[in-house]
Every structure is written in structure tokens, then in C-alpha cells.
N, CA, C and O of each residue as an XYZ file, in Angstrom:
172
protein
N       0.828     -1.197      0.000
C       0.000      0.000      0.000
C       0.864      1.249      0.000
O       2.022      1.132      0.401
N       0.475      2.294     -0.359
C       0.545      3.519     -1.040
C       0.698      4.251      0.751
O      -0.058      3.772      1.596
N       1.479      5.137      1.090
C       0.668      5.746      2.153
C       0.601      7.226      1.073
O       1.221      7.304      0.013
N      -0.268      8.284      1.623
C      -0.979      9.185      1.138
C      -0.061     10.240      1.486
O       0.271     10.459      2.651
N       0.419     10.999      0.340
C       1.697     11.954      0.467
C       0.333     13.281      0.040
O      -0.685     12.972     -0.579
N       0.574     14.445      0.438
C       0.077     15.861      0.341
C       0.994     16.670     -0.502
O       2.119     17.067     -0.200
N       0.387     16.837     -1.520
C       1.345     17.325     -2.595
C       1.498     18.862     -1.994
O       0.726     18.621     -1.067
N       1.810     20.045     -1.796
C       1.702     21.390     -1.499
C       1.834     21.747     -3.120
O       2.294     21.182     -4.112
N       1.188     22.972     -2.832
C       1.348     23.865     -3.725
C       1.922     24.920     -3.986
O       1.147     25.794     -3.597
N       2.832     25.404     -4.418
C       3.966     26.961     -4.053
C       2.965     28.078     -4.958
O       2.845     27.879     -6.167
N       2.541     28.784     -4.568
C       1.985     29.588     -5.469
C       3.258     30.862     -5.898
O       4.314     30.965     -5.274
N       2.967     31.522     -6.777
C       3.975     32.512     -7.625
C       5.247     32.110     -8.113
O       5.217     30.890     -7.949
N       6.375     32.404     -8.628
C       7.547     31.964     -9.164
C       8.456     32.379     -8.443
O       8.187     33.349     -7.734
N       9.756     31.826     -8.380
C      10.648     32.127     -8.348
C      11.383     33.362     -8.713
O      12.292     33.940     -8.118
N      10.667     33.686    -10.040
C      11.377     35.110    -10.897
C      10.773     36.359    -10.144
O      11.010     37.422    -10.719
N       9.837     36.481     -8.649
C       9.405     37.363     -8.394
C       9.879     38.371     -7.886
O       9.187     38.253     -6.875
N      10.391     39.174     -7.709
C      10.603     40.351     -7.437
C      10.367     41.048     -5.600
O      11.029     41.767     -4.853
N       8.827     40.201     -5.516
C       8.321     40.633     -4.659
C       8.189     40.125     -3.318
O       6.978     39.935     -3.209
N       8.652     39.850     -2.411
C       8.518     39.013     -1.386
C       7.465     38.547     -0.712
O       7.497     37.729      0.207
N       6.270     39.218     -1.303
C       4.753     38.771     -0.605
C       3.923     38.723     -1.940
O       3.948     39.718     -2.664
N       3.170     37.591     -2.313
C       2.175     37.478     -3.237
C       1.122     38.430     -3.597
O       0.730     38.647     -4.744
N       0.550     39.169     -2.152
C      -0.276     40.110     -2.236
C       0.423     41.279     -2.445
O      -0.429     42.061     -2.868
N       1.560     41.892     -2.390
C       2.184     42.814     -2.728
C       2.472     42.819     -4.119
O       2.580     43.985     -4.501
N       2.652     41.936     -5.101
C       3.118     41.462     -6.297
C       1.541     41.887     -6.758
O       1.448     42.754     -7.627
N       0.517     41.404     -6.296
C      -1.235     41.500     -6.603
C      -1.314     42.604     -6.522
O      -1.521     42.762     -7.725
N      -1.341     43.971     -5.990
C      -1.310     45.202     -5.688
C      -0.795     46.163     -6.312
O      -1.477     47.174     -6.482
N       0.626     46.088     -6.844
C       1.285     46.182     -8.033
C       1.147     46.313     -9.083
O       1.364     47.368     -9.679
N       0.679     45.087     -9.672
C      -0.035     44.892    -10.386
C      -1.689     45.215    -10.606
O      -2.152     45.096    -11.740
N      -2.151     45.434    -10.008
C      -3.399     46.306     -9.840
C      -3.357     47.789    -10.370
O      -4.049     48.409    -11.177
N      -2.218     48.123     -9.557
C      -2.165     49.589     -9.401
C      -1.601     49.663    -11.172
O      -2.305     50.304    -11.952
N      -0.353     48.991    -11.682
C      -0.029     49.217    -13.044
C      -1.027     49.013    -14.038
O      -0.934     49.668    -15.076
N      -2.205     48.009    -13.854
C      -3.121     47.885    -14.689
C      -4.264     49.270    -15.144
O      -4.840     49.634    -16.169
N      -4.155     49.771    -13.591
C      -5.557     50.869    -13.550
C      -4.780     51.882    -13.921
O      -5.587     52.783    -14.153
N      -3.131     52.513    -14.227
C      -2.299     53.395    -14.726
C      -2.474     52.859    -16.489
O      -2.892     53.460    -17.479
N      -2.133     51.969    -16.361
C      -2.399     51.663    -17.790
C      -3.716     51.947    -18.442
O      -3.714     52.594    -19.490
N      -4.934     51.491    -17.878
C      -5.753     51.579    -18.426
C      -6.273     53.161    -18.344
O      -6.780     53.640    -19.358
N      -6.160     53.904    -17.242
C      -6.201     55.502    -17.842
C      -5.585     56.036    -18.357
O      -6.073     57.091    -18.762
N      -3.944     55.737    -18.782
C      -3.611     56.321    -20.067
C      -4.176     55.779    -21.429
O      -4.321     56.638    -22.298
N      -4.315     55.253    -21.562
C      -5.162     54.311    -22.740
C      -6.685     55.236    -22.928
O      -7.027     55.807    -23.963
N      -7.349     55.200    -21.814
C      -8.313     56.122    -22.259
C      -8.459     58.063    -22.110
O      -9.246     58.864    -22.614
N      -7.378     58.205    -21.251
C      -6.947     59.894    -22.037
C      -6.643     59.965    -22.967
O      -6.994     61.015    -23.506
N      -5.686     58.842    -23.980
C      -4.851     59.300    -25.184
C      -5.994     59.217    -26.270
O      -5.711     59.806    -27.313
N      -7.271     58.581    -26.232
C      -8.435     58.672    -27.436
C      -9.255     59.680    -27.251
O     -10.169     59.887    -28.049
């Protein structure tokens, strides 16, 4: 028999930058909603 191993899951990469997931999320938030109002001033 098999005994039952718990795989974990690592969430985010290695290549991050950021030391907290939700900080990396926030970031990214904030660059999206910069992005998306320059996008709609420039039309």
C-alpha cells in the first residue's frame, strides 16, 4: 500500500521580485488601472 503523500502547492515563481504574493497582486493592480487611464486619455 501507497501511504498518502500531500502534494503542497507553491503559489507565484521564483522570478518574483516581490517578497509577498499580495504585494506582487497590488502592483499589479495599481499598473493595470495606470495603464488603463492612459489608454483612455490618449483617445
Amino acid at each position: 500500500m501507497q501511504k498518502d503523500t500531500v502534494k503542497t502547492f507553491e503559489r507565484g515563481s521564483a522570478l518574483s521580485i516581490f517578497n509577498s504574493d499580495r504585494m506582487e497582486d497590488i502592483i499589479a493592480l495599481i499598473l493595470a488601472f495606470a495603464l488603463a487611464i492612459a489608454i483612455y486619455l490618449s483617445y
